[in-house]
PLY file of the C-alpha trace (Angstrom):
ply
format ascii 1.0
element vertex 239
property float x
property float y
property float z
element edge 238
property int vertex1
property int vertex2
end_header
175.99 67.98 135.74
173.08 69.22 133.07
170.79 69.57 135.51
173.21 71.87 137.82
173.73 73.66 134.47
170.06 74.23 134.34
169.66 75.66 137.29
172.51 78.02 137.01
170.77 79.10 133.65
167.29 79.98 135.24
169.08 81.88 138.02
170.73 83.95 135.44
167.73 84.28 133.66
165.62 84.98 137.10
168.55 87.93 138.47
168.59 89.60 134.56
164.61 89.56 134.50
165.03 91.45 137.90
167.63 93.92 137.04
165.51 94.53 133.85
162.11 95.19 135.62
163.59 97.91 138.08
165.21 99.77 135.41
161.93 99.91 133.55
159.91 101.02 136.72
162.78 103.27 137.58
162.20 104.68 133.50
158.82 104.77 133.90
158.61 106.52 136.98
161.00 109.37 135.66
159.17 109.42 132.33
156.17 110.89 134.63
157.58 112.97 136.34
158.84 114.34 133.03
155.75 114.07 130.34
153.07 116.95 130.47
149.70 115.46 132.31
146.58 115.52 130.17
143.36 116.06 131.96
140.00 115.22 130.20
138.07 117.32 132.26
134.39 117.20 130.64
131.19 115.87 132.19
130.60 111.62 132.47
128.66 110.99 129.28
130.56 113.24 127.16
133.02 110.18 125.63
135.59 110.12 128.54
135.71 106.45 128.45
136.24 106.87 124.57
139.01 109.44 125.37
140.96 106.85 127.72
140.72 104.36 125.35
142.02 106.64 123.05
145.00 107.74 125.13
145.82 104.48 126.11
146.01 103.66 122.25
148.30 106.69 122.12
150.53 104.99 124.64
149.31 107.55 127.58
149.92 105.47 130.76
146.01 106.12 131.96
145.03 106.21 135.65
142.09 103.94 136.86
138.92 105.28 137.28
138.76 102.78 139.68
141.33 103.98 142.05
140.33 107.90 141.32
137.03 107.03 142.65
137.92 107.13 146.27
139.16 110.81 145.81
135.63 112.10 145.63
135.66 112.44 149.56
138.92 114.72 149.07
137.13 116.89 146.59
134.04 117.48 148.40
136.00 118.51 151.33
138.24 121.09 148.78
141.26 119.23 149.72
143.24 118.70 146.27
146.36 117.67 147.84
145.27 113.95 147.96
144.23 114.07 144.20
147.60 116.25 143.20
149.22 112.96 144.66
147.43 110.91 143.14
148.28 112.33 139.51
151.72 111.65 140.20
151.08 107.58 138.90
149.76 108.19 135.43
150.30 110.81 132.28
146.22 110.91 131.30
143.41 111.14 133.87
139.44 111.47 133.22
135.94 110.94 135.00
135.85 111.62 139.09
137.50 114.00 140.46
139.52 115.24 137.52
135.81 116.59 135.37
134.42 118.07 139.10
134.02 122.21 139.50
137.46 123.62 140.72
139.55 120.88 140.11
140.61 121.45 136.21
142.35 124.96 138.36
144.26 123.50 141.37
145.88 120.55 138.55
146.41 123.87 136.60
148.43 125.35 139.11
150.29 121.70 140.67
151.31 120.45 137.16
152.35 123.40 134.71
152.22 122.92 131.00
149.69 120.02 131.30
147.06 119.44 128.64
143.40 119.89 129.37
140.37 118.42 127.53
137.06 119.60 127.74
134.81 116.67 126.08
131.39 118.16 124.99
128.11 116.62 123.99
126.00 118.59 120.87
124.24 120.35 123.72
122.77 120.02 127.52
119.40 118.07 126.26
121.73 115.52 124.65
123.77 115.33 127.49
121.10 115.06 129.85
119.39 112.47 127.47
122.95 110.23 127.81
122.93 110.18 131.94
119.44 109.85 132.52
119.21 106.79 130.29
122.77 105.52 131.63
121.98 105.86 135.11
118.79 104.19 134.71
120.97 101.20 133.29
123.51 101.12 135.87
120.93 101.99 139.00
117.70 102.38 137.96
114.95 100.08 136.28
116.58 100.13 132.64
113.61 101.57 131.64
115.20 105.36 130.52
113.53 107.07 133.93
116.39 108.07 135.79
116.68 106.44 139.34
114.88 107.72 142.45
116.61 108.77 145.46
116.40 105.31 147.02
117.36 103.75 143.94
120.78 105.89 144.17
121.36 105.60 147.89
121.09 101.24 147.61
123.99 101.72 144.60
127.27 101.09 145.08
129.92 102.44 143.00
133.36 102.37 144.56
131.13 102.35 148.43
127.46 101.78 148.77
125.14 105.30 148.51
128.19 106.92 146.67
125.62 107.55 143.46
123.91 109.36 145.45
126.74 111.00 147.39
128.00 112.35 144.17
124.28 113.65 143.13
123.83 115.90 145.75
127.34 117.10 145.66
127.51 117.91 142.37
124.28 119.04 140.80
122.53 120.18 144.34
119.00 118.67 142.97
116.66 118.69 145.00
115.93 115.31 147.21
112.75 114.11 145.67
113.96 114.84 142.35
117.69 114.07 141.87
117.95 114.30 137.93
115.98 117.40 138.01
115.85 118.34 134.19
116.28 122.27 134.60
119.16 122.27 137.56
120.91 119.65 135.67
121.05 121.21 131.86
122.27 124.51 133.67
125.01 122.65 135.50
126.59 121.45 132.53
126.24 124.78 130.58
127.49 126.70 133.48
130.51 124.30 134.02
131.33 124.10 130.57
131.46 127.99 130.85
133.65 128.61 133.66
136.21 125.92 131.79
136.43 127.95 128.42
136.62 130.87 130.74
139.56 129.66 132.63
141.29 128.95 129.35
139.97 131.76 127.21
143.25 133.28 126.14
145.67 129.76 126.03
144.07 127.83 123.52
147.31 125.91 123.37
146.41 124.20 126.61
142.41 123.56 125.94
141.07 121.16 123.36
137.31 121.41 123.31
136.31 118.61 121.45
133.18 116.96 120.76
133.94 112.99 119.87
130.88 112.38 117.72
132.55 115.16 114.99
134.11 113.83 112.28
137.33 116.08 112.74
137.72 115.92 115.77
139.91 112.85 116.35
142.30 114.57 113.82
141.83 117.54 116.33
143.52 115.76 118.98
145.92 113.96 117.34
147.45 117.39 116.55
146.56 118.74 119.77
148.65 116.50 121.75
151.51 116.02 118.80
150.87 112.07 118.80
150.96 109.91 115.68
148.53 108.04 114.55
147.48 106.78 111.23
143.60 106.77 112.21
140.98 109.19 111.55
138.05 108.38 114.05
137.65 107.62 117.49
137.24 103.64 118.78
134.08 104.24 120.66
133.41 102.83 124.18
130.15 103.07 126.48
128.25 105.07 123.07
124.98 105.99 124.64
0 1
1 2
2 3
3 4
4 5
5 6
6 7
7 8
8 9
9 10
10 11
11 12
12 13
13 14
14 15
15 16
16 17
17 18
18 19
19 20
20 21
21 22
22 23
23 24
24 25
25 26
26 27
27 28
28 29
29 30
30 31
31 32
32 33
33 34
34 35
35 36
36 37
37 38
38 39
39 40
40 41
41 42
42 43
43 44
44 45
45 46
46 47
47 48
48 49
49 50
50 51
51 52
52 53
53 54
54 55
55 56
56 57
57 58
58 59
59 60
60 61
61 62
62 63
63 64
64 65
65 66
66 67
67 68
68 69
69 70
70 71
71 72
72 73
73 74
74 75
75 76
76 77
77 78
78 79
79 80
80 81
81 82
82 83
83 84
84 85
85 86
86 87
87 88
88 89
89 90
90 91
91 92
92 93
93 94
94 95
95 96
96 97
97 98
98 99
99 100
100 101
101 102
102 103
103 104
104 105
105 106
106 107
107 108
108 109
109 110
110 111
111 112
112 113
113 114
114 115
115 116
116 117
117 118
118 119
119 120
120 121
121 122
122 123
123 124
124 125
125 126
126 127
127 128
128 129
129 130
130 131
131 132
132 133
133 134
134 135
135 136
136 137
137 138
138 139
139 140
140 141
141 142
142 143
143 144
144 145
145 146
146 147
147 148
148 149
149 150
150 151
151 152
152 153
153 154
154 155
155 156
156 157
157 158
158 159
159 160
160 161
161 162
162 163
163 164
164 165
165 166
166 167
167 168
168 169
169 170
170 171
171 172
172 173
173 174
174 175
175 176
176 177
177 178
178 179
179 180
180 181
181 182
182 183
183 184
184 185
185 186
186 187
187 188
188 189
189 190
190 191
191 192
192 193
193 194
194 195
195 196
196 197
197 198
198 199
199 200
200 201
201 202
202 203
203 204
204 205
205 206
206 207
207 208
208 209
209 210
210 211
211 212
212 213
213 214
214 215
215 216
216 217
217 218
218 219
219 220
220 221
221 222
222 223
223 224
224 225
225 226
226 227
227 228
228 229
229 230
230 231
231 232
232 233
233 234
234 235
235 236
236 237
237 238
């Protein structure tokens, strides 16, 4: 008889578990429908991994880089219906596609009232310092000298040659010189640029912030009307 009782008790327990994970999926999926996005739309190497953290400490549900990754093919092509999809699973999204030229304006336009962040190094030669050095870590010979072009086309990252895929797409360096000091510092001036430019007269939906100040955590915490009782950011992948 106890051991028919048992059972009957886990079954309960099993169907109530059940009911109780659809209606949070089902509250989950209309809180994102409902909740403003927030882009961070600055460069890699600017602290967007410090900014997800961040967001995710905030209680942001963050999309995965990893799945993003795959969009890349979408952008290049100037097809943003694939990625305006894809924001549809998260509140916060950062690194590839959302910090390419042109995308920061079509998520503008799908998601209304969204939040954008534009993270910012000091200025392009620290910038360019951070992804040389990184790169050489992740693809190169860990040695600080960027990698070469075969060096990028043997990576993988999400698909093998996509290191270098990205390269050419987004800086336009030339082949025998893919972290070409001059083209690079002026893409990240110029894209800055057109960003503040975009935004120049809504300041209430641009934070440009630069995570290594010592306001600027404050900054955002008022920018996106979160609580929190800390005054600094928990820094990931510091370079």
């Amino acid at each position: 008889m106890s051991s028919k009782v048992n059972v009957s008790g886990r079954k309960i327990k099993s169907a109530i578990l059940g009911i109780y994970l659809r209606i949070r999926r089902i509250f989950n999926r209309i809180r994102l429908y409902r909740k403003p996005k927030v882009f961070v739309i600055g460069l890699n190497k600017t602290g967007t991994t410090t900014m997800a953290k961040t967001l995710r400490d905030f209680g942001f549900v963050v999309a995965s880089e990893k799945d993003a990754k795959p969009l890349f093919n979408d952008w290049v092509k100037g097809d943003f219906d694939p990625i305006i999809k894809f924001c549809k699973s998260a509140e916060a999204f950062q690194d590839s596609p959302f910090s390419f030229p042109g995308t920061y304006i079509a998520l503008d336009k799908a998601f209304p009232g969204s939040k954008f962040i534009l993270t910012i190094r000091d200025d392009e030669d620290q910038w360019y310092r951070s992804i040389t050095r990184f790169h050489s870590k992740l693809w190169g010979d860990g040695d600080g000298v960027p990698p070469s072009k075969l060096q990028l086309q043997l990576a993988t990252s999400s698909y093998r040659s996509r290191p270098w895929d990205v390269n050419q797409a987004l800086f336009k360096t030339p082949e025998n010189d893919p972290y070409n000091e001059e083209i690079m510092k002026k893409f990240y001036v110029d894209y800055n640029k057109s960003v503040v430019k975009y935004f120049e007269e809504r300041s209430d939906d641009l934070l440009i912030i630069n995570v290594g100040k010592e306001d600027s955590y404050r900054r955002l915490v008022n920018f996106l009307k979160v609580n929190s009782s800390f005054n600094e950011f928990p820094w990931e992948n510091k370079t």
